[in-house]
FIROVO-501465 format. One record per residue (C-alpha): residue in one letter; z negated, y negated, x. Coordinates in nm, 3 decimals, padded with zeros to 5 digits. Example, Ala and Ser with C-alpha at 12.3 -4.5 7.8 and 13.67 -1.06 7.14 Angstrom:
<sites>
+----+---------+---------+---------+
| aa |      up |   north |    east |
+----+---------+---------+---------+
|  A | -00.780 |  00.450 |  01.230 |
|  S | -00.714 |  00.106 |  01.367 |
+----+---------+---------+---------+
</sites>
This chain:
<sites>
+----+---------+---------+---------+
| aa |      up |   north |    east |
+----+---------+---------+---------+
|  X | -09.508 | -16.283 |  14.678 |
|  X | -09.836 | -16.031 |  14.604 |
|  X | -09.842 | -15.918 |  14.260 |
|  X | -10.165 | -15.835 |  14.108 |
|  X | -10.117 | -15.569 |  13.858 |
|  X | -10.401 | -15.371 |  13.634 |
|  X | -10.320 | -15.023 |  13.641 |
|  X | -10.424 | -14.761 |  13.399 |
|  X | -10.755 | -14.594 |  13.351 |
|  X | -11.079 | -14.772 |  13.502 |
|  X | -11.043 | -15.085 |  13.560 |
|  X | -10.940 | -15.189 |  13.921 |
|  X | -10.660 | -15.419 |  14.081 |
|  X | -10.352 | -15.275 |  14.254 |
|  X | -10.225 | -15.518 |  14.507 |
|  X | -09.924 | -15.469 |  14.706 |
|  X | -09.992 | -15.541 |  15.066 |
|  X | -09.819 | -15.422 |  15.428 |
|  X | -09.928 | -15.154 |  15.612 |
|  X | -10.206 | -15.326 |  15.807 |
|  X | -10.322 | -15.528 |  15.482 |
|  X | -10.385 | -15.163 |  15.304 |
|  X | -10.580 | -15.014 |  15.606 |
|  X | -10.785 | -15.322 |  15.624 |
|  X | -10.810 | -15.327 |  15.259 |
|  X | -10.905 | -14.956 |  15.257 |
|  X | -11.214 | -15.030 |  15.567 |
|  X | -11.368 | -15.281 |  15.332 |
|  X | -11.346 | -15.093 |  15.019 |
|  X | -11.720 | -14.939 |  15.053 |
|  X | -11.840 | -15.232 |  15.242 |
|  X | -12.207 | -15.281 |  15.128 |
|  X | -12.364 | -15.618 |  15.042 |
|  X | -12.634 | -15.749 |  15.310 |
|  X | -12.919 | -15.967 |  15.140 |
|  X | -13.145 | -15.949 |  15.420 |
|  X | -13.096 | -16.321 |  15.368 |
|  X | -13.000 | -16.497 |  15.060 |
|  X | -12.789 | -16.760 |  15.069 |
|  X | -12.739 | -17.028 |  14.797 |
|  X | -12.494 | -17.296 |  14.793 |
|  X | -12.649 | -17.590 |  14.596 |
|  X | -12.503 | -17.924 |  14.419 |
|  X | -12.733 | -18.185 |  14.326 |
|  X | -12.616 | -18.478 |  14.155 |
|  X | -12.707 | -18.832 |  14.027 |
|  X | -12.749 | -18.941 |  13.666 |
|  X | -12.409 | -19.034 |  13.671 |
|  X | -12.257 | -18.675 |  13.857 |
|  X | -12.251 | -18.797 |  14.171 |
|  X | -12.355 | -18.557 |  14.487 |
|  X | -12.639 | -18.700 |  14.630 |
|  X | -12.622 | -18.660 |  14.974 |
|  X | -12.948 | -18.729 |  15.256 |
|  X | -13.207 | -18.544 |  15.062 |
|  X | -13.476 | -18.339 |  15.283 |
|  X | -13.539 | -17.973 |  15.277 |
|  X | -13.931 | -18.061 |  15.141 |
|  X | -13.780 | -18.161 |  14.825 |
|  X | -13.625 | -17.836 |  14.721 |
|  X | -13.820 | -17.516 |  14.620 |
|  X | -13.684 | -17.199 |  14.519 |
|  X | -13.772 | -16.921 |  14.347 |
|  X | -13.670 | -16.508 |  14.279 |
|  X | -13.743 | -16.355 |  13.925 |
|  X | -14.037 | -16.621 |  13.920 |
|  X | -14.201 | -16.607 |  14.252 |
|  X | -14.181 | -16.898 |  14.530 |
|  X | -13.967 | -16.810 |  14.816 |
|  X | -14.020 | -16.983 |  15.164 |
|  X | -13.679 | -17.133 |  15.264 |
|  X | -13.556 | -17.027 |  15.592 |
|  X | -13.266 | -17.229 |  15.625 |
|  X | -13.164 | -17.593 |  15.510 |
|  X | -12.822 | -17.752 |  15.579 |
|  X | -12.724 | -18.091 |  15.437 |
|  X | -12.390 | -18.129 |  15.383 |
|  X | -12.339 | -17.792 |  15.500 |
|  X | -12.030 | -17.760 |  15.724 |
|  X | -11.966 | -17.375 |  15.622 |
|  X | -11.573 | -17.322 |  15.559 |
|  X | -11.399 | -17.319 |  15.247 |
|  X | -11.232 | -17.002 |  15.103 |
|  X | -11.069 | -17.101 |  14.791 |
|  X | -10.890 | -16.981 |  14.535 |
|  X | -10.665 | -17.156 |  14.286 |
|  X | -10.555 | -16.996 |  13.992 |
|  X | -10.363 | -17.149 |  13.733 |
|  X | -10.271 | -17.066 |  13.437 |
|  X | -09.869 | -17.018 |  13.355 |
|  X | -09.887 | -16.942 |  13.009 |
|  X | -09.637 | -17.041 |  12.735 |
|  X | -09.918 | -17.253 |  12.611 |
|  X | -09.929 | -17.458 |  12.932 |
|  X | -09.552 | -17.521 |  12.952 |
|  X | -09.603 | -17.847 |  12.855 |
|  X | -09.852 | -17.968 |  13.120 |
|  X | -09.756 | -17.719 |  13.364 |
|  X | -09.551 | -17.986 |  13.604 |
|  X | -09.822 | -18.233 |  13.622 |
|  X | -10.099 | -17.952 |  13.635 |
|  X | -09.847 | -17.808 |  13.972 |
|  X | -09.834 | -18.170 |  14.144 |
|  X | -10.216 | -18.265 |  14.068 |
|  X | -10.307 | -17.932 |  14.246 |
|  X | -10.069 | -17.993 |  14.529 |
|  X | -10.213 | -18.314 |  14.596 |
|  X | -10.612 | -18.197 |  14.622 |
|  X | -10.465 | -17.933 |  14.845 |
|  X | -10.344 | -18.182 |  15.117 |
|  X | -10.732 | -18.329 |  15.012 |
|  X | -10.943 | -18.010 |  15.069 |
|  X | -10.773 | -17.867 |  15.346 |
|  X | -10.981 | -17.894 |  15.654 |
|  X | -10.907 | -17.743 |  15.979 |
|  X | -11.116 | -17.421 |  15.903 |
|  X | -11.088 | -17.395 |  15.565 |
|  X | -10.816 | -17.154 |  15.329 |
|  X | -10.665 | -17.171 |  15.044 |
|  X | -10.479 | -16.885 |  14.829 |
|  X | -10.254 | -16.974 |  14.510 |
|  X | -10.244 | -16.758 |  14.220 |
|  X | -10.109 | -16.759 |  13.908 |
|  X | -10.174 | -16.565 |  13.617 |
|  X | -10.018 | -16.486 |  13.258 |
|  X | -10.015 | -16.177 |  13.097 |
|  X | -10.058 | -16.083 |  13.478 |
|  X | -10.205 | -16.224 |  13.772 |
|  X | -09.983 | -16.312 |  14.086 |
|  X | -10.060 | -16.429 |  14.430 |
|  X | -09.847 | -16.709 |  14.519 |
|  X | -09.986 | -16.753 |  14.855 |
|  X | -10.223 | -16.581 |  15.095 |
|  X | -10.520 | -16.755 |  15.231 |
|  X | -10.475 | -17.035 |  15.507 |
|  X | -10.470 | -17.378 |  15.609 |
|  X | -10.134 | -17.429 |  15.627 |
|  X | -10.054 | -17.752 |  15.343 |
|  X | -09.726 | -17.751 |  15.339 |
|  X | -09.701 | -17.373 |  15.258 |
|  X | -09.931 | -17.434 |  14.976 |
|  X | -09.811 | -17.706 |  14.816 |
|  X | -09.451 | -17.538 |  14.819 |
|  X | -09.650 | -17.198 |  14.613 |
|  X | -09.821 | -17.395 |  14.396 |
|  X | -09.491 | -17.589 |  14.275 |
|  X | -09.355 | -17.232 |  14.204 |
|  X | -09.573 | -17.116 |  13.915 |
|  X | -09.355 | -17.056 |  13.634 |
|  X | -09.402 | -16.992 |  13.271 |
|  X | -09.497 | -16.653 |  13.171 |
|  X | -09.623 | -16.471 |  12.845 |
|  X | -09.972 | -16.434 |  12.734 |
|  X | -10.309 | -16.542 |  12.907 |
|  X | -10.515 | -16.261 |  13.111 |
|  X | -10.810 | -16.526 |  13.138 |
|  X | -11.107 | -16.268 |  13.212 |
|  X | -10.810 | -16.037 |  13.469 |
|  X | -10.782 | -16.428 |  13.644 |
|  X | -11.176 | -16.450 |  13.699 |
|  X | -11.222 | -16.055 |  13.845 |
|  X | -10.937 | -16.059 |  14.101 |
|  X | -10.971 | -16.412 |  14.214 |
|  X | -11.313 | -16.335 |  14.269 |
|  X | -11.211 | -15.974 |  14.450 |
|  X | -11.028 | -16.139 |  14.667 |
|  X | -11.301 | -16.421 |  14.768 |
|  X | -11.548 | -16.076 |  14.809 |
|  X | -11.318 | -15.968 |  15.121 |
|  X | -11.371 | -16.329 |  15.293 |
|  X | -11.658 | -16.325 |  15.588 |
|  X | -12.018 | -16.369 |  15.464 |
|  X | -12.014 | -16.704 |  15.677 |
|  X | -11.783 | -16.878 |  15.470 |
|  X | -11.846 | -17.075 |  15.106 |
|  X | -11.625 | -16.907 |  14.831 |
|  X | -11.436 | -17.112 |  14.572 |
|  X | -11.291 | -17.027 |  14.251 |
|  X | -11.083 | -17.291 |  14.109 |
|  X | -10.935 | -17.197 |  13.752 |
|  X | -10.717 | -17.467 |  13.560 |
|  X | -10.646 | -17.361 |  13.222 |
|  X | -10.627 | -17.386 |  12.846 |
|  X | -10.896 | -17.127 |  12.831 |
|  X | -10.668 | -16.897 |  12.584 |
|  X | -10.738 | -16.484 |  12.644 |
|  X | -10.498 | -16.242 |  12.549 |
|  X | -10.392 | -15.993 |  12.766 |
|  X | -10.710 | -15.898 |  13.006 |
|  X | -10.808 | -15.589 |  13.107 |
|  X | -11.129 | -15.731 |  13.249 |
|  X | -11.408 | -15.806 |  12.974 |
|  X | -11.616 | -16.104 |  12.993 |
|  X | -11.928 | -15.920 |  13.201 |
|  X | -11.679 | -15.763 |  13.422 |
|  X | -11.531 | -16.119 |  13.502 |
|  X | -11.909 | -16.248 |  13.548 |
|  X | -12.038 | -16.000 |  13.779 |
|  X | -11.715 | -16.013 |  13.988 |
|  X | -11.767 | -16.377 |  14.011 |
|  X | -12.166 | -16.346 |  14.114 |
|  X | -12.101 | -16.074 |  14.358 |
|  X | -11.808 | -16.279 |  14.486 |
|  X | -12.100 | -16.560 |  14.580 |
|  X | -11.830 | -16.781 |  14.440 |
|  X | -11.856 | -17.115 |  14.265 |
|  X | -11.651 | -17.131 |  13.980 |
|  X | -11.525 | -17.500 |  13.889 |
|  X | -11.341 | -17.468 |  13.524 |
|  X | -11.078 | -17.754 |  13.392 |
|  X | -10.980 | -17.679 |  13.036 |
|  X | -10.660 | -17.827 |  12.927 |
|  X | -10.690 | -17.862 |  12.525 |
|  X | -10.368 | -17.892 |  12.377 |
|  X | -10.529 | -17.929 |  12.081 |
|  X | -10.841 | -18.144 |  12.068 |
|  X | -10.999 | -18.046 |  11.766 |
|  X | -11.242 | -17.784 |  11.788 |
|  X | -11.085 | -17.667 |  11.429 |
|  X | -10.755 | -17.590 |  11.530 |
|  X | -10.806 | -17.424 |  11.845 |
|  X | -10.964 | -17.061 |  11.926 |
|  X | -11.265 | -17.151 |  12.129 |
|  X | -11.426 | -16.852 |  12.264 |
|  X | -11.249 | -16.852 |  12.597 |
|  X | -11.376 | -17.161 |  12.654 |
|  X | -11.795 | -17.079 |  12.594 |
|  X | -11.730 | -16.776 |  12.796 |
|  X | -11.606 | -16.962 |  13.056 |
|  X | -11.901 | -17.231 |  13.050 |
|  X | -12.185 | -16.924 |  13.021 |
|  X | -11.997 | -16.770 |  13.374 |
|  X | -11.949 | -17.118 |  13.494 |
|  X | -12.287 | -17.180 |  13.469 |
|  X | -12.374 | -16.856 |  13.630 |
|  X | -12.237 | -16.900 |  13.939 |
|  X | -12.354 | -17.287 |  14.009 |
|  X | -12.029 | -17.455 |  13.945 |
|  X | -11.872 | -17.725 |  13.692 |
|  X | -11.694 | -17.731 |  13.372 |
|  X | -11.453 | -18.017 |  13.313 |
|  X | -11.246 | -18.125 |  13.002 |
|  X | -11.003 | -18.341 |  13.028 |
|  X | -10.833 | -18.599 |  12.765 |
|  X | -10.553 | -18.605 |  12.934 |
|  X | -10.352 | -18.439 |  13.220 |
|  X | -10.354 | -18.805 |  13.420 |
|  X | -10.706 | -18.718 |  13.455 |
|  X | -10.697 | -18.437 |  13.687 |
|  X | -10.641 | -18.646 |  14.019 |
|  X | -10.964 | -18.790 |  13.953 |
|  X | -11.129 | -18.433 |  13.830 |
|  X | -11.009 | -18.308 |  14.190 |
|  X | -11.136 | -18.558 |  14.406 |
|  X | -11.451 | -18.460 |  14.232 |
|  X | -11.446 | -18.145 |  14.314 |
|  X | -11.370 | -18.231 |  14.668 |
|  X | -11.662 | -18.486 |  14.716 |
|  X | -11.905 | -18.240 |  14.547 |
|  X | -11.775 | -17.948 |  14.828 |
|  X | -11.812 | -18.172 |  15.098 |
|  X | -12.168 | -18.269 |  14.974 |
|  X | -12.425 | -17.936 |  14.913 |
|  X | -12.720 | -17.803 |  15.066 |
|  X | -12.728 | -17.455 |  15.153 |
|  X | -13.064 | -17.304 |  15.138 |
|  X | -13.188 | -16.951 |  15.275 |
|  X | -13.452 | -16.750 |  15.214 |
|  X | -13.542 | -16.370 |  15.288 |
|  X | -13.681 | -16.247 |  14.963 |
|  X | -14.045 | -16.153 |  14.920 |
|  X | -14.111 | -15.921 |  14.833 |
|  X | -13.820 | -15.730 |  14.921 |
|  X | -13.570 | -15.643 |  14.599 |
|  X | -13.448 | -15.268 |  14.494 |
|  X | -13.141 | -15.181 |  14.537 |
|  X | -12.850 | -15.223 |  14.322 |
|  X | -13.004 | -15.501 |  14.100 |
|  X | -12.889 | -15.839 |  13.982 |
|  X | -13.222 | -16.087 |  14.064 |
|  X | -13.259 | -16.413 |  13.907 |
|  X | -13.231 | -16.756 |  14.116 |
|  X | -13.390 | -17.080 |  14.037 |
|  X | -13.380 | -17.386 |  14.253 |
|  X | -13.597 | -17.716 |  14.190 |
|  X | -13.517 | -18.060 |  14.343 |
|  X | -13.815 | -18.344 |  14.343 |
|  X | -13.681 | -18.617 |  14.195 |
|  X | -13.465 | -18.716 |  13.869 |
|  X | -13.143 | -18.498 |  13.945 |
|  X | -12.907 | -18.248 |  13.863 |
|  X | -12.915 | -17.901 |  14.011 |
|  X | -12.610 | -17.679 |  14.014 |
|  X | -12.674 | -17.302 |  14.210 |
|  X | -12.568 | -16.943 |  14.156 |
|  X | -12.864 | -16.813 |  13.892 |
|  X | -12.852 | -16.482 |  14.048 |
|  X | -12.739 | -16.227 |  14.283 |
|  X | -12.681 | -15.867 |  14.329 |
|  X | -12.907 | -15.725 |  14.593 |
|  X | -12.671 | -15.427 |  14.724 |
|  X | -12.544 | -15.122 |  14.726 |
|  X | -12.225 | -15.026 |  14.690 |
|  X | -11.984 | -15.231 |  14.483 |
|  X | -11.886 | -15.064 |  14.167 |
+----+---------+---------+---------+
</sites>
């Protein structure tokens, strides 16, 4: 088990690796962000949210801080691996839910898994703990995920930052995935909401959100973890999803799943070439009557702070 700990002072995670993990860790700590070409992962989707697959690279357009961009690359049903992390959320507030929450997960594992593709499990409380490291292997998985146990408090915003750190050290040729399931409660962070956004956008990782409400009614329940979570949602191009009941997430899963195995990835060298060190603002436009998820911006470079 890797435990992800927040240690005193400015804010950065501790993790506990072997010998080779920490050298490697320690050669990609200054590692600086190449946007020579800008890639962004796009979903587009039907009147009824379903990816709509077979579209040609004539209908998209895309744009930075206002200006048309010529797109370099177009790939349908783009066949880049998955990196993906799953986080969920072990809580004393999730007790309740937490077995069928453990087994739904399990099963879209054995779903997502494809030969190149990796998976890490995490789960997080008033900490954040790595169940698993990243691979293919299923069965290995599924056995991590059916170990998250109850814990005290909800580090919501700590979840979003080191799930996303750890998606930052995958190779730039790979789609990243953040997967968070979760009653959306925040108590015990060290992160702040901004710090959890801007990991998540320089992460380049798509954050798909499932809220489990154990209380319906927007009176009775503390909702600001869940707007946060839309506005960074949003942000990076992925989904939110509410649930009435936990018998619903089989079918919130395989939507994921379909939606992963159906987007366009578009590049395009910006024009005119961006300063350093700034975040610069994404839009994508689709002819036709769609939907259009995408990251809304990026950071252009420099070394990560």
């Amino acid at each position: 088990m890797v435990l992800l700990c927040l240690m005193a002072g400015p804010f950065l995670p501790y993790i506990t690796h072997s010998h080779a993990q920490n050298r490697a860790t320690e050669q990609r700590s200054s590692i600086r962000v190449d946007v020579s070409l800008v890639s962004v992962i796009t979903s587009v989707l039907d009147q009824n949210n379903r990816p709509v697959p077979d579209l040609q690279g004539d209908q998209f357009e895309i744009y930075e801080e206002g200006k048309s961009q010529r797109i370099e690359v177009f790939e349908p049903d783009t066949q880049q691996p998955l990196d993906l992390a799953l986080m969920i959320d072990s809580s004393l507030s999730e007790i309740k839910e937490l077995p069928f929450e453990t087994e739904a997960a399990a099963h879209f594992i054995g779903q997502v898994v494809r030969p190149e593709d990796r998976v890490g499990i995490f789960e997080f409380a008033d900490t954040v703990t790595q169940l698993a490291g990243f691979s293919g292997n299923v069965a290995q998985l599924q056995a991590a995920v059916r170990r998250v146990i109850p814990g005290d408090g909800t580090a919501l915003y700590d979840a979003v930052y080191l799930g996303s750190d750890a998606l930052a050290k995958a190779p730039p040729d790979r789609r990243k995935v953040l997967i968070l399931i979760t009653d959306a409660g925040e108590t015990t962070s060290r992160a702040d909401f901004e710090t959890a956004r801007r990991a998540a956008l320089r992460a380049e990782a798509l954050l798909y959100t499932i809220v489990i409400r154990p209380v319906k009614s927007e009176n009775g329940r503390n909702t600001a973890g869940e707007h946060a979570l839309e506005t960074i949602t949003d942000s990076t191009g992925g989904a939110m999803f509410y649930p009435d009941e936990v018998s619903q997430l089989d079918a919130i899963f395989d939507r994921i799943n379909r939606e992963l195995r159906t987007q366009y990835r578009l590049g395009y060298y910006p024009q005119p070439r961006p300063p350093q060190g700034t975040y610069r603002s994404i839009e994508v436009r689709v002819k036709g009557n769609y939907k259009v998820r995408y990251r809304k911006s990026y950071y252009s470079g420099g070394l990560a702070n």
